[in-house]
C-alpha positions in Angstrom: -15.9 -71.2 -71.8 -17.9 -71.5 -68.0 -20.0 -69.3 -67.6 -20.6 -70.7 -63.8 -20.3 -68.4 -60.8 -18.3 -69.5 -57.6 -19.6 -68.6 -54.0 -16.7 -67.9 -51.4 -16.0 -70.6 -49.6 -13.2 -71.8 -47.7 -10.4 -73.5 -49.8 -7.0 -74.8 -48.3 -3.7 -75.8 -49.5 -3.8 -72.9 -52.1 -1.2 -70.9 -53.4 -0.7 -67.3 -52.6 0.2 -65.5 -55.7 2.0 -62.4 -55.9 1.1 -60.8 -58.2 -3.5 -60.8 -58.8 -3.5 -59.0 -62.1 -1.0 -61.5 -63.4 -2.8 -64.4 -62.5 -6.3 -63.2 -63.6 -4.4 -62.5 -67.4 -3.3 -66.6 -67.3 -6.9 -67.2 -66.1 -8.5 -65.4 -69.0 -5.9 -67.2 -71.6 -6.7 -70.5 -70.0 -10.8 -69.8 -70.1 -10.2 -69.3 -73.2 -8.1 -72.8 -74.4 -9.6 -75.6 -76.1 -10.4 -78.6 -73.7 -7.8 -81.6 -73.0 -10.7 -83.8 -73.0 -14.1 -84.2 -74.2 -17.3 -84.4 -72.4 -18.7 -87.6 -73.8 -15.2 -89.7 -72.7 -15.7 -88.2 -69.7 -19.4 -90.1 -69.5 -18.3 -93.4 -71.0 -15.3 -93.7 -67.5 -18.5 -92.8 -65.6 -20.4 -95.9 -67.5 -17.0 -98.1 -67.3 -16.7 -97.0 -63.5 -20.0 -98.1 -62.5 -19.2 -101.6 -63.9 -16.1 -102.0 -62.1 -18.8 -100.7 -59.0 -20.8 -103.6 -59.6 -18.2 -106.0 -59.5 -18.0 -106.6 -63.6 -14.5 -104.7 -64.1 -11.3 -103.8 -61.9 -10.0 -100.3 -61.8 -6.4 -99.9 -62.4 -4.7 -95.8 -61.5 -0.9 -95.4 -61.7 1.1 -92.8 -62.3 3.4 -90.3 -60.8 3.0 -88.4 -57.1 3.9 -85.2 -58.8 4.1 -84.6 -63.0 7.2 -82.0 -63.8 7.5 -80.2 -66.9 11.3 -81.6 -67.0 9.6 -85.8 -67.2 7.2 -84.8 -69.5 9.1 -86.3 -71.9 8.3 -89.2 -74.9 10.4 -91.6 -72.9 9.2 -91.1 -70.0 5.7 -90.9 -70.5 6.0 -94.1 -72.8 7.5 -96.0 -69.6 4.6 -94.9 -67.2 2.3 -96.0 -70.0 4.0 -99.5 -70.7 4.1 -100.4 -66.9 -0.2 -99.4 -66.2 -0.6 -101.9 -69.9 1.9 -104.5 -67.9 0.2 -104.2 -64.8 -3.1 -104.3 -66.6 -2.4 -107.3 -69.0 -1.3 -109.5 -65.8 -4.7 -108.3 -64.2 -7.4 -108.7 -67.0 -5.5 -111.9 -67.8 -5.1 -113.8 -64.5 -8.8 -112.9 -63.3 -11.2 -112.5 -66.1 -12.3 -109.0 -65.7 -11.9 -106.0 -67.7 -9.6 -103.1 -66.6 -10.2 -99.5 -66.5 -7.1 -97.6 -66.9 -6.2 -94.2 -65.3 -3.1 -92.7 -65.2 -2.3 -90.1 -62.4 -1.1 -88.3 -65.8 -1.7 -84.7 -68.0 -2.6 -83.2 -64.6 -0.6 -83.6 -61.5 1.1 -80.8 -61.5 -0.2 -79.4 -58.0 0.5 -80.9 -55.0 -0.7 -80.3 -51.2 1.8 -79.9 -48.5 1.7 -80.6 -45.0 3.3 -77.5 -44.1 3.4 -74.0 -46.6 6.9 -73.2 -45.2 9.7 -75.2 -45.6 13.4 -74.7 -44.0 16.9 -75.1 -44.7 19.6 -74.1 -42.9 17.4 -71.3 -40.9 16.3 -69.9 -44.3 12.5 -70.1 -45.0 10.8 -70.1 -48.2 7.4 -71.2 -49.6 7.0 -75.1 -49.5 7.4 -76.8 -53.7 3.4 -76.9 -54.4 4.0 -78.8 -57.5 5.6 -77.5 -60.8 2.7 -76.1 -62.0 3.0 -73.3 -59.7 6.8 -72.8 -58.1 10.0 -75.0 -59.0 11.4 -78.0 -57.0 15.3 -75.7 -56.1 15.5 -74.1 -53.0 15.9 -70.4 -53.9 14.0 -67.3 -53.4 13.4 -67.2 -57.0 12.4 -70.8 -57.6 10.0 -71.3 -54.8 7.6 -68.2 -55.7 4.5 -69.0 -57.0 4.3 -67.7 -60.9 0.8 -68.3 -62.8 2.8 -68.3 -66.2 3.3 -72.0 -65.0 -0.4 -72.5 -65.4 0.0 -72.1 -68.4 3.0 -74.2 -69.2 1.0 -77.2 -67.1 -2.1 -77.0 -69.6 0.6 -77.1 -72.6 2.3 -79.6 -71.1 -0.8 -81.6 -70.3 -2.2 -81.4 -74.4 1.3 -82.5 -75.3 1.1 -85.8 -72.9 -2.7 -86.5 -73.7 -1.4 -86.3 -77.8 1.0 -88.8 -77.2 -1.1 -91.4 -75.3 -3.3 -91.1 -77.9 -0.9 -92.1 -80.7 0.2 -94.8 -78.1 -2.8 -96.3 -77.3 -4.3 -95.5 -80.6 -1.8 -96.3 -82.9 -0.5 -99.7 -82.4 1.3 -99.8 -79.4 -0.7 -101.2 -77.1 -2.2 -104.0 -79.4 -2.1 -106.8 -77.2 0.6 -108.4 -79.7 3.0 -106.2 -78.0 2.7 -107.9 -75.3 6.1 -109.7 -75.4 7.7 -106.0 -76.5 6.9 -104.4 -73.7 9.2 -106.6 -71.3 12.6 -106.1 -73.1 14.2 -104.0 -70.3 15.4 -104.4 -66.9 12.3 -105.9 -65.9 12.9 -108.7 -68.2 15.0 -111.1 -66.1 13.6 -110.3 -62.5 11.4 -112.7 -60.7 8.0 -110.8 -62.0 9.7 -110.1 -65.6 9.8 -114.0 -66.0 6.0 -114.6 -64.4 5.5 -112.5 -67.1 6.7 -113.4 -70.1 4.7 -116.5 -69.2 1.5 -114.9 -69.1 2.9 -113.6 -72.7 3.8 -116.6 -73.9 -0.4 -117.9 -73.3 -2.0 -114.7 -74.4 0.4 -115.2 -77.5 -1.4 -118.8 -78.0 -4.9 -117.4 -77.4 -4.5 -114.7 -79.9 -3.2 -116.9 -82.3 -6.3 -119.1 -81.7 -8.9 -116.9 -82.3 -7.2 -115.4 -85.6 -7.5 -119.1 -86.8 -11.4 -119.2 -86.4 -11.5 -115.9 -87.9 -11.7 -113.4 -84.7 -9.8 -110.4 -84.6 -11.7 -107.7 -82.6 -10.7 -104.3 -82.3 -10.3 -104.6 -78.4 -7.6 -105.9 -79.3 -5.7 -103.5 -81.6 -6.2 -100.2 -79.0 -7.5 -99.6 -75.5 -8.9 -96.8 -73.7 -6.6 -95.1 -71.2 -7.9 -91.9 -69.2 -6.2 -89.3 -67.2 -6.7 -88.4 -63.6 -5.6 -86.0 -61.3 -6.6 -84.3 -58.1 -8.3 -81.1 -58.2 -6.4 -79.2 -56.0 -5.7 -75.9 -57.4 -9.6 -74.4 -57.5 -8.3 -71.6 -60.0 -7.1 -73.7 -63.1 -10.1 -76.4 -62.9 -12.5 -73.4 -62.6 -11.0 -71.8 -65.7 -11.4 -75.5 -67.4 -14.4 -75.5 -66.6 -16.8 -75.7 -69.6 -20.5 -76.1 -70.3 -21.0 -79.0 -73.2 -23.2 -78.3 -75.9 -25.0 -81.6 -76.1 -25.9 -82.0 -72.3 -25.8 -78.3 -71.2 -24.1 -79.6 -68.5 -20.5 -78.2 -66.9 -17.1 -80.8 -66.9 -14.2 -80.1 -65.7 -12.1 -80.7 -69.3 -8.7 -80.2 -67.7 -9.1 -84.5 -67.5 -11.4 -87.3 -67.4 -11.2 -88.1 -63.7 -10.8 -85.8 -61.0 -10.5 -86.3 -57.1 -10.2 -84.2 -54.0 -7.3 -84.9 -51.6 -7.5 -86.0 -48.0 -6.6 -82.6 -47.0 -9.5 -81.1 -48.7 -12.7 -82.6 -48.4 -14.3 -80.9 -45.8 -18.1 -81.0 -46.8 -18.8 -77.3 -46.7 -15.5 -76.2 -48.7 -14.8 -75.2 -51.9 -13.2 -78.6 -53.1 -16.6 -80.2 -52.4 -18.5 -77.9 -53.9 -16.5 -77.6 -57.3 -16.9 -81.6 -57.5 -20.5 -81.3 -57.0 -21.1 -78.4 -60.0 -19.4 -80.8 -62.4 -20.5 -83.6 -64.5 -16.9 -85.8 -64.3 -16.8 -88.8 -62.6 -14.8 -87.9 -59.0 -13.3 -89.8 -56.6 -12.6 -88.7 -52.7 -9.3 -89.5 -50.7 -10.5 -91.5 -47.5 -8.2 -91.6 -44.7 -8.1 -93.2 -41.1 -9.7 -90.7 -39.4 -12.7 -90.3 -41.4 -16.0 -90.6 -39.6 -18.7 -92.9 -40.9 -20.8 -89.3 -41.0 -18.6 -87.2 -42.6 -17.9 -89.6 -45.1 -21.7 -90.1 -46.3 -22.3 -86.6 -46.1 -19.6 -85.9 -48.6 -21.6 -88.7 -50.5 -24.7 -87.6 -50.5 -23.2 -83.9 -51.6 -21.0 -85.3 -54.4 -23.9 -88.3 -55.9 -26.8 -86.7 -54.8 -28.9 -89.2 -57.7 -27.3 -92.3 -56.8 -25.4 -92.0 -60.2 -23.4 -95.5 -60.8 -19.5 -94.4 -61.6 -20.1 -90.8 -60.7 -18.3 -91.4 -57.2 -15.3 -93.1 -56.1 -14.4 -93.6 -53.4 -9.9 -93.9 -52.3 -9.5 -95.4 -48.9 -6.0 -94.7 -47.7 -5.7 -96.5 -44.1 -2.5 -97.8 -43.5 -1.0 -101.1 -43.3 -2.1 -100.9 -39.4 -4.8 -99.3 -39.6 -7.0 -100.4 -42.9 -9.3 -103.3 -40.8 -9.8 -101.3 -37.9 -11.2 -98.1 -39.7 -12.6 -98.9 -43.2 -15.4 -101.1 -42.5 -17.4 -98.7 -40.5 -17.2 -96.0 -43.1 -18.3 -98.9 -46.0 -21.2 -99.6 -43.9 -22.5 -96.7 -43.5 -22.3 -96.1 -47.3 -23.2 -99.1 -48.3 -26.9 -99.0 -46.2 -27.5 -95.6 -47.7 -27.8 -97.3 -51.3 -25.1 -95.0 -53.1 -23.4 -96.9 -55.6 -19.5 -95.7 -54.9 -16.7 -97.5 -56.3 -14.2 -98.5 -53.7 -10.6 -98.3 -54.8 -7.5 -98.9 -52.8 -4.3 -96.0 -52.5 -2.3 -98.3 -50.4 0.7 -95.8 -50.7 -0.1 -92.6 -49.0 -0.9 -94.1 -45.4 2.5 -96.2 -45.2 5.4 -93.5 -45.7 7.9 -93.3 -43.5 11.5 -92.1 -43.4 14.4 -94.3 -43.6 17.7 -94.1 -41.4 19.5 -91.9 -44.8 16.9 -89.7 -44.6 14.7 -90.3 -47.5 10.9 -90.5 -47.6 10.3 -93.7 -48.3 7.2 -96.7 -48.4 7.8 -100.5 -47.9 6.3 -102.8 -50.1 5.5 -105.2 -47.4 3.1 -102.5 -46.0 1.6 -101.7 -49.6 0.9 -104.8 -50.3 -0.7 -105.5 -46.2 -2.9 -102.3 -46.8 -4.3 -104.5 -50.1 -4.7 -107.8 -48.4 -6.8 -105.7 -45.7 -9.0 -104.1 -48.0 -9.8 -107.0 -49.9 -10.5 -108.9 -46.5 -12.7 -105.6 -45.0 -15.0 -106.0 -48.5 -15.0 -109.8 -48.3 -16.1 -110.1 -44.8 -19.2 -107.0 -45.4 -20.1 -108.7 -48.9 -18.8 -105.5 -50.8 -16.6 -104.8 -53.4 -13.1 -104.0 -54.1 -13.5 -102.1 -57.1 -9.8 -101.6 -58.1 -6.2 -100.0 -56.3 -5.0 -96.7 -57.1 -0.8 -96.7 -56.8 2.0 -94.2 -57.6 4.3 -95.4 -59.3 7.0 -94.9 -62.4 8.5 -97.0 -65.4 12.0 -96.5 -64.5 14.4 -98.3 -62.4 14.2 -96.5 -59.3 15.0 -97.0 -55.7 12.5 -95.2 -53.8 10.4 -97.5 -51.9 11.6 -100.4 -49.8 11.3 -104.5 -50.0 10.0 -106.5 -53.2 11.3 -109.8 -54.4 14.5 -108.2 -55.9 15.0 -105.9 -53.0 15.0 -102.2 -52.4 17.4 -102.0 -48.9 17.4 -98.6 -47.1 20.8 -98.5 -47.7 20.5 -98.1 -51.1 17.2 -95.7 -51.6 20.3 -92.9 -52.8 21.1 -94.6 -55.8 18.1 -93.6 -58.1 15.7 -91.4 -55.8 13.9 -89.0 -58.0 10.8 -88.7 -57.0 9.7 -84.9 -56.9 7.2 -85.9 -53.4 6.4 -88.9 -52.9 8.4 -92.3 -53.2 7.4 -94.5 -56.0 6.7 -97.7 -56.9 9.4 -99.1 -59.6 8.0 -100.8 -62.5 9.5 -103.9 -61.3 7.8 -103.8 -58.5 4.7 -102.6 -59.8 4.3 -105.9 -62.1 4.8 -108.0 -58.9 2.0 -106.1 -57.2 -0.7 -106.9 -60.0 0.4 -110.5 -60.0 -0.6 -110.3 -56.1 -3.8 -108.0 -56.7 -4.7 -110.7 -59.4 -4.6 -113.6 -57.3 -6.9 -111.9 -54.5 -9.2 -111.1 -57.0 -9.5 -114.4 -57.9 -10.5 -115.4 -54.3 -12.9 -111.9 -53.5 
């Protein structure tokens, strides 16, 4: 248990809760709860991080916009799993560098909101804020804040950081699986096929190097870590903890943590819980981010110059990304802080479509990549890795693709509980692309 003190300091986008002695009782049950993840995996992402910083890996982060208690299923969290190994595997394959999986997973249960009202039919109620505090139907009922959901997010995040264990532990994401992992629809699209390909070689290679007597463990397991962002300041205080080896506090709700575009104002609380903590954390970046403000978040959060402690997520826009990152690189470059640049090419390209849904083209996802790799090309820096939302299923949320999301038909399977996401379909087709710029960077 923490036994940290927080100052008062302003923190947005966070819930008002009916009901204080309530919410101080969860607060004192989850103080008291054993840690989703350990200290010393949260220092060996920091060590794997600062590779990919230097160029010698490639960060991969996928996962959904918004967790819900209902999807936190085996299937389900299986799916998301299989299509981060896919997407990896095409990577690690097709350009030689190691990947350093996160899964927007066991945490993203909060979410920020543009607006905290929302309004149907001339009735208001509180704006969804993520499972983890109110529910997704639009009642009176539903839409108030309860802290018992705290609780059910931090049991729900245990049960989802068991099972990727026994997943990525336990034989399933040996690299012979390779070929099992593409037995669904993905299968017989355009990127299903490219796959099976790059398969089929891996196949050979493996075969190979049991021959001459290799068979590393590498190759049996893999490390897979889970992110979130560190929106709600009351549950990652409460999972807060001081390790005993280091004396140091983490944050041991998950490995990785970041702080939203919304909430990085350098004198707020957000900032100033990322800079108590010993995780490595990453900061949304968006288009109107000054050079200044953006190194003085820097020099708050990586105040030693600590390779992997600080990521960086640029979120541009399509339009925007050559205009307005390399300014803010620059500047952050020059100072000599090692940050990792990573790309979200999703949350600066959503738009709505003429049904009505929130949607994101892939055209413009994949534009935003192309300009960050060209921005870090032409300054000599590097593109450390792209961080997408995204889901295993068949979906139809965002637009475009080789197969072909049309606007006409984003109804058919939109399920998102935000955001639009990436199917795993097109998700595969995006590493293929993100591999063959890497090979060029």
């Amino acid at each position: 248990m923490s036994d940290l003190t927080w100052p008062e300091l302003p923190a947005v986008q966070q819930p008002v809760w009916p009901d204080e002695a309530h919410l101080e009782r969860v607060l004192a049950e989850l103080a008291a709860m054993p840690p989703l993840v350990f200290a010393g995996e949260c220092d060996t992402l920091t060590e794997q991080l600062g590779k990919a910083a230097l160029g010698e890996a490639f960060v991969l982060t996928g996962g959904d916009c918004a967790e819900t208690f209902a999807a936190n299923t085996a299937d389900s969290i299986r799916a998301r799993l299989k299509t981060v190994l896919q997407m990896s595997v095409v990577l690690t394959y097709a350009a030689s560098l190691p990947v350093v999986k996160l899964g927007r997973v066991a945490g993203q249960y909060f979410k920020p909101r543009s607006n905290p009202i929302e309004v149907r039919g001339g009735m208001e109620l509180p704006s969804y804020l993520g499972d983890a505090v109110n529910a997704l139907d639009f009642t009176p009922e539903s839409r108030k804040p309860d802290p018992d959901r705290l609780l059910k997010a931090y049991h729900a995040s245990g049960s989802a950081l068991n099972l990727i264990r026994a997943f990525t532990q336990g034989g399933y994401a040996d690299l012979r699986q390779v070929h099992a992992w593409n037995t669904d629809f993905v299968r017989d699209s355009t990127a299903g096929q490219r796959y099976e390909r790059v398969a089929g070689e891996i196949d050979r290679a493996l075969r190979f190097m049991q021959a001459c007597g290799a068979d590393p463990e590498e190759f049996h397991r893999v490390d897979f870590y889970a992110a979130h962002e560190a929106l709600s300041l009351v549950y990652e205080r409460a999972l807060t903890r001081i390790d005993s080896r280091t004396g140091a506090p983490y944050d041991v709700s998950g490995h990785f943590l970041w702080i939203g575009e919304r909430t990085r104002a350098v004198d707020g609380a957000h900032v100033h819980f990322a800079s108590t903590i010993r995780n490595p954390v990453g900061v949304k970046v968006g288009p109107t981010a000054s050079p200044d403000e953006i190194l003085e978040v820097v020099e708050r959060l990586d105040p030693d110059k600590t390779p992997g402690r600080l990521t960086l997520i640029t979120r541009m826009g399509a339009g925007t990304v050559t205009e307005a990152l390399p300014a803010i690189v620059q500047k952050v470059e020059a100072s000599g802080h090692p940050v990792l640049w990573v790309c979200d090419p999703m949350h600066g390209n959503t738009f709505e479509a003429s049904s009505g849904h929130k949607t994101r083209s892939f055209d413009d996802v994949l534009a935003e990549v192309h300009g960050f790799f060209d921005v870090h090309r032409r300054l000599g820096t590097i593109p450390g890795g792209i961080h997408v939302e995204l889901t295993g299923d068949d979906v139809t949320e965002c637009v475009g693709g080789t197969a072909g999301v049309a606007e006409d038909g984003l109804g058919q399977r939109y399920e998102t509980a935000c955001d639009p996401r990436l199917n795993r379909e097109q998700s595969l087709e995006l590493s293929f692309l993100v591999a063959d710029m890497l090979l060029k960077r």
